[in-house]
N, C-alpha and C positions, 0 to 999 in steps of 0.2 A: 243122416242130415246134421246132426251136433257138429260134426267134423268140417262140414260147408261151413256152417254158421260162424264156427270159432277162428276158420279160415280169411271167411270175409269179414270178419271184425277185426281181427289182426293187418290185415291189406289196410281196410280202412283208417284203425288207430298211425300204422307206419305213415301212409298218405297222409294226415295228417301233420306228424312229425315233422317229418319232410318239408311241408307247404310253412310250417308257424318258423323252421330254422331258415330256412329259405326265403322267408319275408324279413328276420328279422337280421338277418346277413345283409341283403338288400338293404333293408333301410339303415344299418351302419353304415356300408359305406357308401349311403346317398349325403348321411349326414357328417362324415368322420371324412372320407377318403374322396371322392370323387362326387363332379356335379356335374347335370346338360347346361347349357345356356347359349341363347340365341343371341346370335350377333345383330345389332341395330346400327344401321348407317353405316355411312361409307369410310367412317375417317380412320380405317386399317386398309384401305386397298392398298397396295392393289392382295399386299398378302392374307389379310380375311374380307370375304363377300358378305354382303348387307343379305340378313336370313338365313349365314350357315349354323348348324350347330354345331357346338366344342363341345369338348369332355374338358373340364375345370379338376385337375389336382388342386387339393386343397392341402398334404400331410406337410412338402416341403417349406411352405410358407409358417407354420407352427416354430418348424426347426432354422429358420430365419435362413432359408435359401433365397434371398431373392439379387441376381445379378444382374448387372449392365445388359442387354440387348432382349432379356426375357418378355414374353405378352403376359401379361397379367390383369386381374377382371379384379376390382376395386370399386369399392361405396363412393360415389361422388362424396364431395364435400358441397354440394349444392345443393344436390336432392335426395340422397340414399339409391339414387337408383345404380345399379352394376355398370359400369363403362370397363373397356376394354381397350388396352394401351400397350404401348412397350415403354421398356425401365431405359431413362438415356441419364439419368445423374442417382449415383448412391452417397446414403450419408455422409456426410462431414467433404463433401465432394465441391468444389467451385465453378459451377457452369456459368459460358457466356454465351452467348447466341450474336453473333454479328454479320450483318450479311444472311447467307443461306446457310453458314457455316456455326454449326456447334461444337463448342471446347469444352473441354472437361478438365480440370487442373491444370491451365494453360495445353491441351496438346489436341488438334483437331480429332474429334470424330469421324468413321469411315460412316456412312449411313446408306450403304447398297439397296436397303428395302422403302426407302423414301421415296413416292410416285410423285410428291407435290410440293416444291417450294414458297408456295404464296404465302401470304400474312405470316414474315417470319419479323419479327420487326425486332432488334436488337435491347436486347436483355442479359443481365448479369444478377444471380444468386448462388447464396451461401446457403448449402442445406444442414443442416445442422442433424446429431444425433436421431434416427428413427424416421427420418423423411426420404422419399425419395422424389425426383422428377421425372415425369411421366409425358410422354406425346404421341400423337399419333401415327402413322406411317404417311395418311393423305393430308400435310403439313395443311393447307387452304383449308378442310372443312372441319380439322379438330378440335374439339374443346380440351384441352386437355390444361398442367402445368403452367402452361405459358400464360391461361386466363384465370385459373383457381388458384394455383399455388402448388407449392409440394404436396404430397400425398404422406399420409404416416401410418408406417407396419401397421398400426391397429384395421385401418382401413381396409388393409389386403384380403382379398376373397381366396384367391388361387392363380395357380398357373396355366395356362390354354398348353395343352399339351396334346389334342389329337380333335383335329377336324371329322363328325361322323357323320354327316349331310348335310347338301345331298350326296348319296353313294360316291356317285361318280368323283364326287371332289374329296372322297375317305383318303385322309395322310397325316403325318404326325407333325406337331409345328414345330420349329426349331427355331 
């Protein structure tokens, strides 16, 4: 019987191991590398649905990846609470909004993922170093730049990089 005993205590100490790297793997990269977060409201249609959930890269935004057309999930400047947006003007960058149409350095915008042209009301800013502008996909119900302001890198949470439900709607954002 010593031999069971020293058997199953060894099973047990390994299972253990196992369970404390494997938690504390997990919660790195819950806190380091990647995050869930639920989408609220509509003003990403028609490209994200109100109550999917995303997986949030958070490492690129460290290393100041953040480009023109990217979705990215950002601390309001109103309320702290996470909104979720795409990047249409980067630093030191000259956006004007005229019409339905947005320019970036003098040269039109192509904006293929745009559902909604309403309440676009004509605007001109200068972002200056570490800001960027931000709006929504469904142009009518977003809060975004157009009502707050720029947004700045400190702000940035992460990047939406893969839709994981529900199932049927699993795909990577691009």
């Amino acid at each position: 019987m010593p031999n069971f005993r020293r058997a199953a205590l060894h099973f047990l100490l390994d299972t253990i191991e196992i369970l404390v790297i494997g938690t504390c793997l997990a919660a790195f990269s819950w806190l380091v590398i990647a995050e869930a977060v639920e989408v609220t409201g509509d003003s990403m249609l028609p490209t994200l649905q109100n109550r999917e959930r995303l997986i949030v890269e958070k490492v690129s935004i460290k290393l100041d990846k953040v480009g023109r057309g990217d979705i990215i999930v950002f601390k309001s400047p109103q309320d702290d609470k996470l909104l979720i947006k795409r990047v249409i003007a980067l630093p030191n960058e000259y956006l004007e909004i005229i019409s339905q149409d947005v320019y970036v350095d003098g040269k039109m915008l192509p904006e293929p993922y745009v559902s909604n042209h309403e309440n676009m009301s004509s605007m001109k800013v200068q972002l200056k170093d570490g800001e960027y502008f931000v709006m929504g996909d469904n142009r009518g119900v977003s809060n975004d730049s157009r009502r707050f302001g720029p947004i700045k890198q400190s702000s940035i949470f992460g990047h939406a990089v893969l839709i994981i439900s529900p199932v049927q709607e699993f795909r990577i954002i691009n």
